[in-house]
N, C-alpha and C positions, 0 to 999 in steps of 0.2 A: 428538343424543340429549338427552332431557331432563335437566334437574339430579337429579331424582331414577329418573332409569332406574341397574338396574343390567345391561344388556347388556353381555356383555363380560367384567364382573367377573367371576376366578375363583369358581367355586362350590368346596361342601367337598370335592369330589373331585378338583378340580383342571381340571375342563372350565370352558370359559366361561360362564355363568352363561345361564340363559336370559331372553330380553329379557321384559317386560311391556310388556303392552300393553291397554287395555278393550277393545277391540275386538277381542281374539284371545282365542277362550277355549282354548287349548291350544297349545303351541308342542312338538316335540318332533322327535326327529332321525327319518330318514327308514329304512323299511325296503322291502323289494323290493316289497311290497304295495301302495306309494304311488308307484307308475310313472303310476300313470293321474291322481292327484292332480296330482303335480307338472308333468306334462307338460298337463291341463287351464289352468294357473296358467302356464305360460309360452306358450301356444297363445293365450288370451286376452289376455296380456300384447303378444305379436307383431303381433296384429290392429292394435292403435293406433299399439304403438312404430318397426313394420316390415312395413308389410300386404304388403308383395309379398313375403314368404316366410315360411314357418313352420317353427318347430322339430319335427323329426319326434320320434314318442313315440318310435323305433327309437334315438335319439340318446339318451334317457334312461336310458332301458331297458339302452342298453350298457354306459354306468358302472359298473352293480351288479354286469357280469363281468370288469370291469380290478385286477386285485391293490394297485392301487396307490393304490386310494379304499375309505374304508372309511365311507359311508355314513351306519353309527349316531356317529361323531364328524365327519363332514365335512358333512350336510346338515341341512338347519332346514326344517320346515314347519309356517305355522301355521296355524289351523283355527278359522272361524268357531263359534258355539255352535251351530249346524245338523249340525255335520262337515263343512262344505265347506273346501275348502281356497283361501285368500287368499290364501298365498304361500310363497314358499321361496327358499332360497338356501344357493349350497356352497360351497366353497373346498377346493380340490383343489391339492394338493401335484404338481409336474412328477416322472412316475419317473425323469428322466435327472438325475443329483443330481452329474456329476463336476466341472462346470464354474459353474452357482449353483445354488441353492433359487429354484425361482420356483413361486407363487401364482399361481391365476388363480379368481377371485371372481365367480360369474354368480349373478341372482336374478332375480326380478319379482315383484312385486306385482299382483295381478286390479287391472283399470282402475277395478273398481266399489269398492272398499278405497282405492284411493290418498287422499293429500292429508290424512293425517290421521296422518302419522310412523309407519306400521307399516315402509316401507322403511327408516325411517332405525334404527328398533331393529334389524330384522334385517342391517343391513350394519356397524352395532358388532356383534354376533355374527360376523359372517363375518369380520373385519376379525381378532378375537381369535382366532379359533380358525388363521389366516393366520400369526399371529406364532404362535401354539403351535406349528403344524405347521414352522415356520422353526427355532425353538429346541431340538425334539424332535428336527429332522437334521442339525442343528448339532452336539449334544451325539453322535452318532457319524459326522460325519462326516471321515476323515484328516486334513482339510486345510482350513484356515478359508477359508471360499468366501461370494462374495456373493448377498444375497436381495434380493429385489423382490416385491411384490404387486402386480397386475396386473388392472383390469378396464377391460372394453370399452363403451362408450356412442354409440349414434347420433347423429349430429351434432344432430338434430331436437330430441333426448332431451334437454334442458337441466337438467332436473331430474336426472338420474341423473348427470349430469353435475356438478351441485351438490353433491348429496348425497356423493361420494367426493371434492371437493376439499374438503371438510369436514373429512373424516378425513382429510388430508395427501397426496390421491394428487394427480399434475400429469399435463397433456394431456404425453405423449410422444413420439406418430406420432400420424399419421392415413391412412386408408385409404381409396380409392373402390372403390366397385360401377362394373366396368363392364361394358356389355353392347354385344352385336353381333347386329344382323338378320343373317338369312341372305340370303347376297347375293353373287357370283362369290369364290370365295377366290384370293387372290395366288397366281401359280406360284412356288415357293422352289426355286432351284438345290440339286439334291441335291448335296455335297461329294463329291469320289472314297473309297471306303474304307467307308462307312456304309450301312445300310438301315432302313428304315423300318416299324416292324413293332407289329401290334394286340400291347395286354400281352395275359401268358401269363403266367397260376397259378401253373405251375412257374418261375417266375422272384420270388417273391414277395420272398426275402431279398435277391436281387440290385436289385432294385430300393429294397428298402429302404435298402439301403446305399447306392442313388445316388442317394435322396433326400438322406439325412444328407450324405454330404460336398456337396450342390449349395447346401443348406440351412446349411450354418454356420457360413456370414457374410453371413447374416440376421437382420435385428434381429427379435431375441427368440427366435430358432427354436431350439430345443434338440433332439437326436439323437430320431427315432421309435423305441420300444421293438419288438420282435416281440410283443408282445402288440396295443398298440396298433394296429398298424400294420396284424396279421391282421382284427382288428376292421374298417379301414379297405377293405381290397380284398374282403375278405369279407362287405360288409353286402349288404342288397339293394340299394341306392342306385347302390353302383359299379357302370358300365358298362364292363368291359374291351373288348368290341367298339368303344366308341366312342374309348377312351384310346390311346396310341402312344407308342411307346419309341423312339430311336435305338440303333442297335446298331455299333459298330467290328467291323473285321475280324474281333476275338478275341470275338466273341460278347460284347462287356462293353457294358452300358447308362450310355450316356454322356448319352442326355435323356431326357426323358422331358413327358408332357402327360396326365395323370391326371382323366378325367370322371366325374360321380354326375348321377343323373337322380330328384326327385323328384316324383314328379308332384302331388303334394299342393299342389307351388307352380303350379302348371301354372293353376289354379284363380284362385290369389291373384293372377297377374298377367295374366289371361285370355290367355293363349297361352301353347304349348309351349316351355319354354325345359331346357338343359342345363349343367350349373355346373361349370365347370376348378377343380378342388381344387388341384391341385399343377401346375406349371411349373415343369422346373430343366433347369440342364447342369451338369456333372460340373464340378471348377476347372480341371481340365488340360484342357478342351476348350470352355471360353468364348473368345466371340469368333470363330466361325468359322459362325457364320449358321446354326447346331445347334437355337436357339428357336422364330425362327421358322417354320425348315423342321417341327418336332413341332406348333407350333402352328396350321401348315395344315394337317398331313394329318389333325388332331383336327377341325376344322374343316367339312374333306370330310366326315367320317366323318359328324360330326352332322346337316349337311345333307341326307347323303344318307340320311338316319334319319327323313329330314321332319319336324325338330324344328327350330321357329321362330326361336330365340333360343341366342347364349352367352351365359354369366356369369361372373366372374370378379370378384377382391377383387385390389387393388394398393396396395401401401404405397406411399405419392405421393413418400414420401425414398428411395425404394431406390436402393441406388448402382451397380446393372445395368443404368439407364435404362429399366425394365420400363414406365412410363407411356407413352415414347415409342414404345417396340417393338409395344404394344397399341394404340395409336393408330393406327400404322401400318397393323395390322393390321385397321381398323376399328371396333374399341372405341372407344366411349365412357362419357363418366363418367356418372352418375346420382346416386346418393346418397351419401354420405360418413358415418365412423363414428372414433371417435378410440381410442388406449388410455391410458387414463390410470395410472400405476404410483407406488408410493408403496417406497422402499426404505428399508426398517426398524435 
């Protein structure tokens, strides 16, 4: 940030003060109208930073119906003197508050704007309004609990990568993209006791809950809300035909293997490919070969959908050996992306 920027500084109401910048003639927080802005600015931003997939507008557009972002205080866009929009960026408070406050800080910059300090004002705004939203859940929350601010950068991406170790964030984890051609899937011993079954709608909470407990004691993973989460199986992107649960005896979803299909990327990486959002097993039922029997019959399913490719994201420290288990299963790695977290 420059010496004399004041991004960041409180303004007289108490919000963060809005950055300047010459080259922005308008800076101002976001309202539902500005779906097509913002998602122009980060679609443009993708091309360079991550050409083999784009940010769906559907992904933006959902925010504005989550309770738990409020938009005219959590988003920045600012606005060339044409009205086009340069750029933006939010910081978004986690609704799952019992265990820390965590921030998670995404922006971009249009590639044709960069290299001229518009990101670095706009992530002192994000940065400040991160600590505001940490302070303002502090002040009601029971029990003094820990925060973190948290944003994510492509390995490629060094400059994004700079710019937040500026502001005191450190590399944390790191994750790979991995992908698998389609290609003979492994036969996995089905275990006596279990079956194998496409998700089902009417299982929407049960499954949510066997994400959370599969999910947490995962770095960084915080309980999914039922807001959240209906957003999630309910977008157009999820494929429940292509996803699969394990089921115990008692009808209880012990794993599961959770697919979205967008075809937007279908495009950017010229062939048909299908992305595993979620992978888990229940705690009381790891270790009994429950993974990777969900993640071949996901697998089959895709295959037999005549779609080219999987995809998957893998924290390379996970302490469930998921790198190896993906290996096995024919994934490999591609590209890699870090988080970097800064705790306040």
């Amino acid at each position: 940030m420059s010496e004399d920027s004041t991004a960041g500084t409180p303004s007289g109401d108490g919000e963060p003060a809005r950055p300047q910048h010459p080259d922005v003639a308008l800076w101002r927080t976001a309202t539902r109208e500005d779906i097509d802005a913002i998602h122009g600015v980060f679609a443009a931003a993708d091309a360079v930073d991550h050409p083999s997939w784009i940010t769906p507008r559907e992904e933006v557009a959902d925010t504005f119906d989550l309770p738990h972002i409020d938009h005219a205080r959590d988003t920045l866009v600012g606005f060339a003197e044409d009205g086009t929009a340069i750029a933006a960026g939010s910081s978004f408070l986690h609704p799952s508050r019992d265990e820390k406050l965590s921030v998670h800080l995404a922006g971009s910059v249009h590639p044709a704007w960069r290299r001229r300090g518009i990101g670095r004002e706009l992530f002192a705004w994000q940065n400040a309004r991160a600590e505001q939203q940490v302070a303002e859940a502090a002040a009601v929350a029971s029990a003094e609990l820990p925060s973190e601010l948290k944003t994510y950068a492509e390995a490629v991406n060094v400059g994004h990568q700079a710019l937040a170790s500026a502001f005191g964030f450190a590399p944390e984890r790191w994750f790979a993209t991995m992908v698998r051609q389609r290609s003979a899937v492994p036969d996995i011993t089905k275990p006596d006791g279990v079956e194998v079954v496409a998700y089902s709608s009417d299982r929407e909470d049960d499954a949510r809950m066997a994400r959370n407990d599969a999910f947490r004691d995962h770095w960084g993973s915080l309980p999914s809300t039922p807001e959240g989460w209906r957003k999630f199986v309910g977008s157009e992107f999820f494929r429940p035909d292509l996803s699969r649960m394990v089921i115990d005896a008692d009808g209880r979803i012990i794993a599961f293997c959770l697919v979205t299909v967008n075809r937007d990327d279908w495009e950017a990486r010229g062939r048909s490919n299908a992305y595993i959002d979620l992978i888990g097993v229940v705690r009381d039922r790891r270790r009994e070969g429950l993974a990777p029997l969900v993640i071949s019959h996901a697998l089959s399913a895709i295959a037999d959908a005549d779609i080219d490719e999987a995809i998957l994201d893998v924290d390379t420290a996970s302490s469930t050996g998921a790198n190896t288990l993906y290996e096995g299963l024919g994934f490999v790695a591609e590209e890699r992306s870090v988080a970097l977290v800064r705790h306040p």
